[in-house]
N, C-alpha and C positions, 0 to 999 in steps of 0.2 A: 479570516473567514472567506469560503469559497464566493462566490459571486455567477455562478453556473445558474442557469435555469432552463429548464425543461417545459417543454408544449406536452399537456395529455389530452385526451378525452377516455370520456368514460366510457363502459364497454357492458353491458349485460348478457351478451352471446359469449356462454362458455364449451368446455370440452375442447379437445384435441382438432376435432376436424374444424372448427369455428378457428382456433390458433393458428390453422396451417392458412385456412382461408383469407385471415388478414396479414400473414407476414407473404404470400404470393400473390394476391392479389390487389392488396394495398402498401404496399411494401412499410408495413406497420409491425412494432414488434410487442406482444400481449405482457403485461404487467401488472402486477397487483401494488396497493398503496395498503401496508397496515401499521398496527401501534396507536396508541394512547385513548384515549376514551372513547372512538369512532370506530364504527364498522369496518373490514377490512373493503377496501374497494378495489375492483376490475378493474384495468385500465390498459391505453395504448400509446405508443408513441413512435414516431418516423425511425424507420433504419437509418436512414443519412442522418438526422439531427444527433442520434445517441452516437452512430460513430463520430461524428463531430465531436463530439463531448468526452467519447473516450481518448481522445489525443492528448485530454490536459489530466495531466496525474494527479490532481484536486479532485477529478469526479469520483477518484477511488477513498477519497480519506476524509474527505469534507462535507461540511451541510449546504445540502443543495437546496433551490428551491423549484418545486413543480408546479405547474399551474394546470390543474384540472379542470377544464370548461369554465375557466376567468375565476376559479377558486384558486388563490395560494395557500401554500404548504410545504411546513422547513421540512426535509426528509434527508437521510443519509441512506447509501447505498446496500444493500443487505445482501443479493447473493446477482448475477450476470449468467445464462446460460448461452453458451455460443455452439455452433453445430461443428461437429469433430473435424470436416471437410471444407467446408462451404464459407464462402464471408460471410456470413448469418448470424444475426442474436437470435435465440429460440423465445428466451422469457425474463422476465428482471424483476427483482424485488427490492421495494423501499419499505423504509422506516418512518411512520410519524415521527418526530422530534419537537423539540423544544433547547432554544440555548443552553438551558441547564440539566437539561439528562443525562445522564452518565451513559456512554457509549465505551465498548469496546469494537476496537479497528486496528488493522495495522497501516502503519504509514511508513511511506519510502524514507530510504537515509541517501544523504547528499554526500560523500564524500569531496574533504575539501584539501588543497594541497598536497595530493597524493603523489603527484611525480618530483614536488621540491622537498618532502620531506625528510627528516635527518637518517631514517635509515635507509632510504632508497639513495640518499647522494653517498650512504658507505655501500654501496653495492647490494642493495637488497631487494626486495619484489612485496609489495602489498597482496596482502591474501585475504580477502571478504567471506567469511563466517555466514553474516547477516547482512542480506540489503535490502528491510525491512524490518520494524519493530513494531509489536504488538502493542497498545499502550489504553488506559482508560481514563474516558477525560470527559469533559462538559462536549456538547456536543459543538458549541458555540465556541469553545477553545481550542479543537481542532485544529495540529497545524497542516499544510499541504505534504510537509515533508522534516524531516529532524537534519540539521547538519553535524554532521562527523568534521571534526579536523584533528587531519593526522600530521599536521606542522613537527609537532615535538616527540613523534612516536619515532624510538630510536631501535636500530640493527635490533633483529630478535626479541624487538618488545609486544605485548598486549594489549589493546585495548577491548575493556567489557564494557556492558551495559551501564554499570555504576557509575563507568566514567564519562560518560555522554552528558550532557548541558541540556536538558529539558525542558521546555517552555511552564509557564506558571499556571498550576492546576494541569497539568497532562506525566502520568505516571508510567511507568511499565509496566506493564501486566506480569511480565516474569520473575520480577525485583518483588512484587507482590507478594508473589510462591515463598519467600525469603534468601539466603543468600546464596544459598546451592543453585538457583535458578540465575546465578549470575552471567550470563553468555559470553563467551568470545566474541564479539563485532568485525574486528579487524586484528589480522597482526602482520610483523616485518621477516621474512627471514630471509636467508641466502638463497638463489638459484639452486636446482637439486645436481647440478655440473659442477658449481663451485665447491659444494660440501664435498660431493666424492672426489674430489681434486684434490681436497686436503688432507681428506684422509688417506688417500694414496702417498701424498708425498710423508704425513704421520709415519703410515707403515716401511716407507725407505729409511726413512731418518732413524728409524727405532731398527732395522736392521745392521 
């Protein structure tokens, strides 16, 4: 579980020009906190603190917790608005939570062993599909990140979703859908120079 925490205050000046005023003139960026039996609530917090916090890839897939004017509150991350130009957050939305709510989120995959693995020592090149998975889980189970290990992934092999090692109580959302929604993750194959290599020397040999 993440271990992140967040400074807010709360904010009753709403609309656009109130949002422009406190991210230039207070270099604050406007927020709302909603979910579970509580009003959805206003809120603000430091550009520098939340860029801080965007460095650790936990603040994207884990439960945080925020402190609104010396009130805490577990929250997970719900949507980040950043400005198309500018190093700017625009606006951020959390989630009430609770350990046991079922949250859907995607979380990063670690790939592990990717340059000793058995088909890259036969000549071959790892290709990521997916480096991220969607997945539904207690909010409190939440991992930061799911590890891939492609130790045993051989010349022109596959790895999907099913074969991934998932922490306990955390699913895929896609695996859900049933088997069709199995994905590719990762696979092994040859350089695109070596193939046509061989089929070049194929087509002499067969002449």
């Amino acid at each position: 579980m993440s271990d992140i925490k967040l400074n807010a205050i709360a904010r009753s000046d709403e609309g656009k020009g109130a949002s422009r005023r406190l991210r230039r003139l207070e270099g604050r960026v406007p927020g709302i906190v909603y979910g579970g039996e509580v009003e959805p609530q206003s809120v603000s917090l430091l550009q520098k603190d939340l860029f801080k916090a965007l460095e650790n890839e936990a603040f994207f897939s884990s439960m945080l917790t925020i402190d609104v004017d010396g009130k805490e509150e577990k929250v997970i991350l719900r949507d980040l608005q950043r400005h198309p130009a500018k190093q700017l957050l625009l606006h951020i939305d959390f989630q009430r939570v609770s350990a046991s709510t079922k949250v859907h989120v995607k979380v990063p995959l670690h790939f592990l062993n990717e340059e000793t693995c058995k088909g890259v020592k036969a000549g071959g090149i790892v290709s990521h599909t997916l480096t991220e998975l969607e997945v539904n889980a207690p909010a409190g189970k939440l991992p930061e990140f799911i590890e891939v290990d492609l130790a045993d992934l051989e010349l022109d092999g596959i790895l999907h979703i099913s074969d991934l090692k998932l922490p306990e109580g955390v699913e895929s959302a896609d695996l859900s859908h049933g088997e069709d929604h199995n994905l590719v993750v990762a696979s092994i194959h040859k350089p695109r120079g070596a193939v046509e290599a061989e089929a070049e020397e194929a087509g002499e040999g067969e002449e």
